[in-house]
Every structure is written in structure tokens, then in C-alpha cells.
Backbone as CSV, one residue per row, in Angstrom:
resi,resn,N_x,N_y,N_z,CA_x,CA_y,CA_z,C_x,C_y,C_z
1,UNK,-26.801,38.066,23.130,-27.456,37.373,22.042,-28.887,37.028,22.446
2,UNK,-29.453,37.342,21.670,-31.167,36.919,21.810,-31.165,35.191,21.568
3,UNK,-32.246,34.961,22.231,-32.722,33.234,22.436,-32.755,32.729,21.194
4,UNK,-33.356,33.578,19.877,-33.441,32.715,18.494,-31.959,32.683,17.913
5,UNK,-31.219,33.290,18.295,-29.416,33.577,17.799,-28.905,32.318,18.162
6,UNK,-29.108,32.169,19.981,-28.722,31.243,20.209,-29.163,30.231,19.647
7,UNK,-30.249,30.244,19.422,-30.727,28.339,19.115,-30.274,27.696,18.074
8,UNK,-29.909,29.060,16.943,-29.308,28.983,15.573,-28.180,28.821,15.527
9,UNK,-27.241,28.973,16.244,-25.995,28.658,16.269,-25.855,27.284,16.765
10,UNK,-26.688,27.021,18.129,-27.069,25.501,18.201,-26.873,24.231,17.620
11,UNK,-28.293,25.011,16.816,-28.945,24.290,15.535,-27.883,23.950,14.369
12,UNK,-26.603,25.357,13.951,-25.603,24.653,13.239,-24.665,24.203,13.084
13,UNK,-24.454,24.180,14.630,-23.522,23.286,15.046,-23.535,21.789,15.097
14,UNK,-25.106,21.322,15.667,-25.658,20.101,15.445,-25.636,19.657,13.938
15,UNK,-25.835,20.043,12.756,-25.495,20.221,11.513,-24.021,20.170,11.131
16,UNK,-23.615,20.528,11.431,-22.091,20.124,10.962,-21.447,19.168,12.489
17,UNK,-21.835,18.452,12.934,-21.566,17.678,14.226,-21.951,16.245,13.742
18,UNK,-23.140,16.279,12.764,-23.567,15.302,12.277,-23.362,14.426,10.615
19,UNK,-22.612,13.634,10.957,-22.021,12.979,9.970,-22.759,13.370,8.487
20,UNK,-23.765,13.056,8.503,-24.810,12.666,7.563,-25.266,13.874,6.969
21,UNK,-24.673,15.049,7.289,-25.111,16.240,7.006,-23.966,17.083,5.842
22,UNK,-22.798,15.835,6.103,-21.246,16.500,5.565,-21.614,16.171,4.257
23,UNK,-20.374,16.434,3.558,-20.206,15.603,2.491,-18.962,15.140,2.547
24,UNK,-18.336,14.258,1.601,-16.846,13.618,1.675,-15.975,14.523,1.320
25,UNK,-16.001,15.364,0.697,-14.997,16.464,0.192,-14.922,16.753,1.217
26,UNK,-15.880,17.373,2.514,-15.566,18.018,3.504,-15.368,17.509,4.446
27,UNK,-15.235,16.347,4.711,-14.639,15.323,5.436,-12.953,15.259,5.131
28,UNK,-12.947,15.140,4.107,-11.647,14.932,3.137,-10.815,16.589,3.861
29,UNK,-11.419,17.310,3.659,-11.306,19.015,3.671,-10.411,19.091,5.429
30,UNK,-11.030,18.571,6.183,-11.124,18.454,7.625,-10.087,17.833,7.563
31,UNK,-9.374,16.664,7.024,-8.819,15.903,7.687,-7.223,16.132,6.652
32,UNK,-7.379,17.166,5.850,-6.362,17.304,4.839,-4.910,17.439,6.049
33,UNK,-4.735,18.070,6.831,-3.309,17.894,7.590,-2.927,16.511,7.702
34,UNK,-3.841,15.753,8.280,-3.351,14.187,8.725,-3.621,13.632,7.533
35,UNK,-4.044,13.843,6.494,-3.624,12.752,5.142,-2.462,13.641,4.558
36,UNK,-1.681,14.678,4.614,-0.720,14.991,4.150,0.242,14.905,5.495
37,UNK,0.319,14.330,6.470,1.296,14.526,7.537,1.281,12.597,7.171
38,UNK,0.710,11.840,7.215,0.883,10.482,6.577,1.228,10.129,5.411
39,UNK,0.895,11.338,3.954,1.801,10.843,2.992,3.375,11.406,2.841
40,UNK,3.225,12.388,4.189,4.919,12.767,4.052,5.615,11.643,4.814
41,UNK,5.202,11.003,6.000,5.263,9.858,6.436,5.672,8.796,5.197
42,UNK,5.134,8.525,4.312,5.439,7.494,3.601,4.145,6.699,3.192
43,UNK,3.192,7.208,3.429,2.013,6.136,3.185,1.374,6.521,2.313
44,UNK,1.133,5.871,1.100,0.705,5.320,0.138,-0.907,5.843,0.141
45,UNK,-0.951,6.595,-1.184,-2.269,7.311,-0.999,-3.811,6.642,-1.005
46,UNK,-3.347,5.418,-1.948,-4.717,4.095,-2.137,-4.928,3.606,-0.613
47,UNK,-3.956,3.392,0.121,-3.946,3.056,1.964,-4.565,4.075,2.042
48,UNK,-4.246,5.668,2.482,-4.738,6.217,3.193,-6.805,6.280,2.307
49,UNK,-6.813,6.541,1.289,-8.144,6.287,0.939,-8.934,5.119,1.099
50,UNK,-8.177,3.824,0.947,-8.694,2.677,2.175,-9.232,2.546,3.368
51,UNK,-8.394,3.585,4.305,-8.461,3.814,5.413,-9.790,4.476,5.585
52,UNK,-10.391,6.013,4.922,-10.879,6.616,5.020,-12.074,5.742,4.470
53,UNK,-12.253,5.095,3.543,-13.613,3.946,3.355,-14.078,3.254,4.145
54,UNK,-13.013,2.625,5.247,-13.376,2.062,6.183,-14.157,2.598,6.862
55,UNK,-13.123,4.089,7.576,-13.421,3.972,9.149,-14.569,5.266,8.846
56,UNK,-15.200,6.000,7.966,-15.729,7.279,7.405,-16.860,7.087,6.918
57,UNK,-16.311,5.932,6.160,-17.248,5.437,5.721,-17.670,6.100,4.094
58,UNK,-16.861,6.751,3.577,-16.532,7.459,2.572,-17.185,6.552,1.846
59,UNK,-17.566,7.082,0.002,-18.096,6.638,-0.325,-17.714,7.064,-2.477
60,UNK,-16.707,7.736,-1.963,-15.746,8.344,-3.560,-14.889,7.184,-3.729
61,UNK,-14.936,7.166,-4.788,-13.703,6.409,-5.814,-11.971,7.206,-5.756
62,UNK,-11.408,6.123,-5.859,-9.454,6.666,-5.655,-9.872,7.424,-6.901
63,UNK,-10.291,7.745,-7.387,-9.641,8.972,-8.575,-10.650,10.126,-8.104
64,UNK,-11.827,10.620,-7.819,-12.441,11.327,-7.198,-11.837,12.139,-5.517
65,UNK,-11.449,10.848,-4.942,-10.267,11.182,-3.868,-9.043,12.298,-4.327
66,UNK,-8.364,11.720,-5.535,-7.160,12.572,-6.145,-7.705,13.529,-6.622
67,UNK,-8.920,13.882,-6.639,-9.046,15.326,-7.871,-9.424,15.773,-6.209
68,UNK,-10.216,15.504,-5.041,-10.711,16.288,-3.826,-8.997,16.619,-3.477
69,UNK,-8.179,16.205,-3.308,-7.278,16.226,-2.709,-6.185,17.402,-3.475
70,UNK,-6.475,17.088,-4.652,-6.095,18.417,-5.684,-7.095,19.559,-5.883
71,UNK,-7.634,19.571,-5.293,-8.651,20.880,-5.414,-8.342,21.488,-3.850
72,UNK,-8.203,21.245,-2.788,-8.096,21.406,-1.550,-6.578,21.986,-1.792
73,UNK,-5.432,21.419,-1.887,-4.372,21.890,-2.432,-4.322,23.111,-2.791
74,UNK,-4.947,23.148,-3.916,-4.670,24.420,-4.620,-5.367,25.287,-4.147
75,UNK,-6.644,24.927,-3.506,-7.291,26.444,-3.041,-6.388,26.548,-1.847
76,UNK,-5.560,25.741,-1.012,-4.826,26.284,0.323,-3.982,26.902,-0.042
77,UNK,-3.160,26.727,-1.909,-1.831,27.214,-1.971,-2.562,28.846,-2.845
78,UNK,-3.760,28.890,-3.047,-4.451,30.298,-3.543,-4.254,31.125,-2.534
79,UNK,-4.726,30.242,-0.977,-4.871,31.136,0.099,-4.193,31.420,0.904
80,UNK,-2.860,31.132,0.774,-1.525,30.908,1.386,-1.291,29.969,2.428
81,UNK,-2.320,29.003,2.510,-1.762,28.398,3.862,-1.033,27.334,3.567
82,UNK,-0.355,26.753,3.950,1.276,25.678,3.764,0.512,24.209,3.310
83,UNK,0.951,23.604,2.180,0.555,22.696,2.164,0.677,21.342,3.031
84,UNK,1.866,21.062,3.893,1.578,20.395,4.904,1.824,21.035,6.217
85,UNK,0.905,20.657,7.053,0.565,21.195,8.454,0.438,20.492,9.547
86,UNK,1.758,19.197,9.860,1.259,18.071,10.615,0.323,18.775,12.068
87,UNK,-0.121,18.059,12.663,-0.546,17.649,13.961,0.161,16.479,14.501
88,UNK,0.603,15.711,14.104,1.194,14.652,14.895,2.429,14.902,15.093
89,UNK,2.783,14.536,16.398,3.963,14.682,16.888,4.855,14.212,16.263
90,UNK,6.025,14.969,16.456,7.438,14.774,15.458,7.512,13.101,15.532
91,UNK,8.477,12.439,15.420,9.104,11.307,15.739,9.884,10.847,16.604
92,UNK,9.840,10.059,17.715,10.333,10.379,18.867,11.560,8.722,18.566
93,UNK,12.724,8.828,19.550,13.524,7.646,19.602,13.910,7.040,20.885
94,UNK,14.212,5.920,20.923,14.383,5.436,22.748,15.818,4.945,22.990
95,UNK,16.056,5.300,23.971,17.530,4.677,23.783,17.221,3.660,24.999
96,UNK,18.648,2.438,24.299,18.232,1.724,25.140,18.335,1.928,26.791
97,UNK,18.950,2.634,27.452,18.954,2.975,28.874,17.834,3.829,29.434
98,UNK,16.931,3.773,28.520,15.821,4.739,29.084,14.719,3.619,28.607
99,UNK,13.321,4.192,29.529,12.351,3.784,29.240,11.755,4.401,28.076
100,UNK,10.464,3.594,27.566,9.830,4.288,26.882,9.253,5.563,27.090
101,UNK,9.165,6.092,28.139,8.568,7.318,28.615,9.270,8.511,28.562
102,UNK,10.859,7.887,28.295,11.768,9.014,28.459,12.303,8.913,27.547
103,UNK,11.288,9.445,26.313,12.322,9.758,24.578,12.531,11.234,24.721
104,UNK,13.364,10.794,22.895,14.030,11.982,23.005,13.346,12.244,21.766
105,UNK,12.753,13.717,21.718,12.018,14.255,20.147,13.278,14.748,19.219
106,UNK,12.696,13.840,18.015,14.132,14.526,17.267,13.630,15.806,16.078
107,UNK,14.191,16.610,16.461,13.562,18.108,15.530,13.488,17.425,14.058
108,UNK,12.505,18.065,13.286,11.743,17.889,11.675,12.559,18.573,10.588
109,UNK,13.132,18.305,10.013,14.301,18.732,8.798,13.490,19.501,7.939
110,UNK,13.060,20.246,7.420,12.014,21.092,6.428,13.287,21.504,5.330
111,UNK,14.643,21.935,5.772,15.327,22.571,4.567,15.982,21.457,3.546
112,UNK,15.722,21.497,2.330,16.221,20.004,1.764,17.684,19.985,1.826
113,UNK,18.821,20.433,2.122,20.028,20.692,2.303,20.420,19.889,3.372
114,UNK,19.561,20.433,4.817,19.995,19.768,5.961,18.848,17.991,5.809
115,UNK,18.227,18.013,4.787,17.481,16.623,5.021,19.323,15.652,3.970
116,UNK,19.563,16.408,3.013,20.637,15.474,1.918,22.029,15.445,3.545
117,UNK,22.013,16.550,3.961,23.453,16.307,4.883,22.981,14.791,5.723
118,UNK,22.171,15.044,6.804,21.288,14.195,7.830,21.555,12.599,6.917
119,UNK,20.995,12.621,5.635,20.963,11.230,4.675,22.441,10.531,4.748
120,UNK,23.729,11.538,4.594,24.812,11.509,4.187,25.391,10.903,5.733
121,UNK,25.003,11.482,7.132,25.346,11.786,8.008,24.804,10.002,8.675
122,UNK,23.660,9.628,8.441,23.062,8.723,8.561,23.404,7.437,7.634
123,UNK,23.880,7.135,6.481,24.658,6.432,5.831,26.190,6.136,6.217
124,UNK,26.990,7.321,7.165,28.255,7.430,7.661,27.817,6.425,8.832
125,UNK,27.072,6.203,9.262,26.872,5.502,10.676,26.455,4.097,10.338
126,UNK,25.568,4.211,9.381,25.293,2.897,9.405,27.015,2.109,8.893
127,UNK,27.360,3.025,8.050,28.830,2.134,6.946,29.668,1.794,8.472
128,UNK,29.448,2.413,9.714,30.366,2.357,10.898,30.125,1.341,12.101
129,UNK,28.646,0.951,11.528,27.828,-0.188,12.188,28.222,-1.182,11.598
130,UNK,28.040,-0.922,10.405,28.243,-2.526,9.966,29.818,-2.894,9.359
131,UNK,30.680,-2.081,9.659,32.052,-2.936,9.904,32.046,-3.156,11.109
132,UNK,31.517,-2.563,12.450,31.974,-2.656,13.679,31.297,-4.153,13.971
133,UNK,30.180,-4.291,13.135,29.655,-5.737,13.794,29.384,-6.976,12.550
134,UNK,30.422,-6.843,11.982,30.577,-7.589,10.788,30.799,-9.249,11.121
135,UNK,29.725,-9.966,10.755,29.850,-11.465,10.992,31.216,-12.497,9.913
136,UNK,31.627,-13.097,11.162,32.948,-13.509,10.860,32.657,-14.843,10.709
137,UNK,33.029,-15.389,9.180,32.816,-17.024,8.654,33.881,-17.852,8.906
């Protein structure tokens, strides 16, 4: 590569490195795995756009948020790529004879069949908990 190639690639890297150069869609764009790996989590989309005002410093309205977030969507599901794509690690559990250091990862249910069995399977235990430790008046 010649010296002006390099400097240009540099140069647009420093450009997209620099906040002030983005825009929020593409902020939004960037960070679409971890706001869809948190609303499969359970969190509440006005939180996670809270969040992103804070710490981003964002500067869109919750309904401008929902149309970026629906436009990103659909061009990923135009382009085939999966609409959620965590990065964060599965969910891990501790038992009590172990430390925290020594969990156990529990594999991610994706087929809705084995998520309704798991529900069913997980309701059998609790109904087995709570006769086994049923408070006596």
C-alpha cells in the first residue's frame, strides 16, 4: 500500500472511532445484538432506551428508537442474518457446594418445544419444593 492509502484508511478509521462523527441509528446499528440479547432477557425496551440516553448519550425519542430498531430488523431479516445474535454469555448457575468460580453453563433452549417441556419440567420441581418444605401452623 502506498503512504496516501495508508493515511486514508487511518484517517477513516479515526472517523468512525469518533463519537461525534456517528449518528444514533448507527450507534443503535452497532449495538443491535446486545439490545436484542437484553430484550430476550426480559428488559423492557423504554429501560434499554434509557440506558442508551444515558450512557451514549443518544439523543432520539422512544418512538424514533422503535422505528431505528424496526428498520435494522428488517434490513437484517432482508439480508438473512438472525435476528437475535447474543454476545453475552449464556446464563450460568452455582450450586451451593461450589464456589462462584465453579458454575455450571446451562445450554440456551432456541426450539419452542424444548423451552414449553423445560417450563413444564421446571414447574414439576418447584410443585416438589414446595410440599417438601411446606410451613407447618
Amino acid at each position: 500500500m502506498t503512504n496516501n492509502t495508508t493515511n486514508a484508511i487511518a484517517a477513516l478509521n479515526a472517523l468512525v472511532n469518533n463519537r461525534e462523527n456517528r449518528s444514533d441509528s448507527a450507534l443503535i446499528r452497532e449495538l443491535i445484538d446486545e439490545i436484542e440479547a437484553a430484550l430476550s432477557a426480559g428488559v423492557k425496551l423504554k429501560r434499554i432506551h434509557e440506558s442508551l440516553q444515558l450512557t451514549l448519550e443518544i439523543k432520539m425519542n422512544f418512538s424514533s428508537f422503535e422505528k431505528t430498531l424496526y428498520r435494522i430488523r428488517k434490513r437484517r431479516k432482508v439480508s438473512g442474518q438472525p435476528r437475535i445474535v447474543s454476545k453475552a454469555p449464556p446464563p450460568t448457575t452455582v450450586n451451593s457446594d461450589k464456589t462462584a468460580t465453579e458454575t455450571k453453563r446451562i445450554p440456551r433452549i432456541t426450539n419452542p418445544k424444548e423451552l414449553y417441556e423445560s417450563q413444564q419440567e421446571l414447574r414439576i420441581e418447584i410443585d416438589n419444593y414446595a410440599q417438601d418444605h411446606q410451613y407447618e401452623e
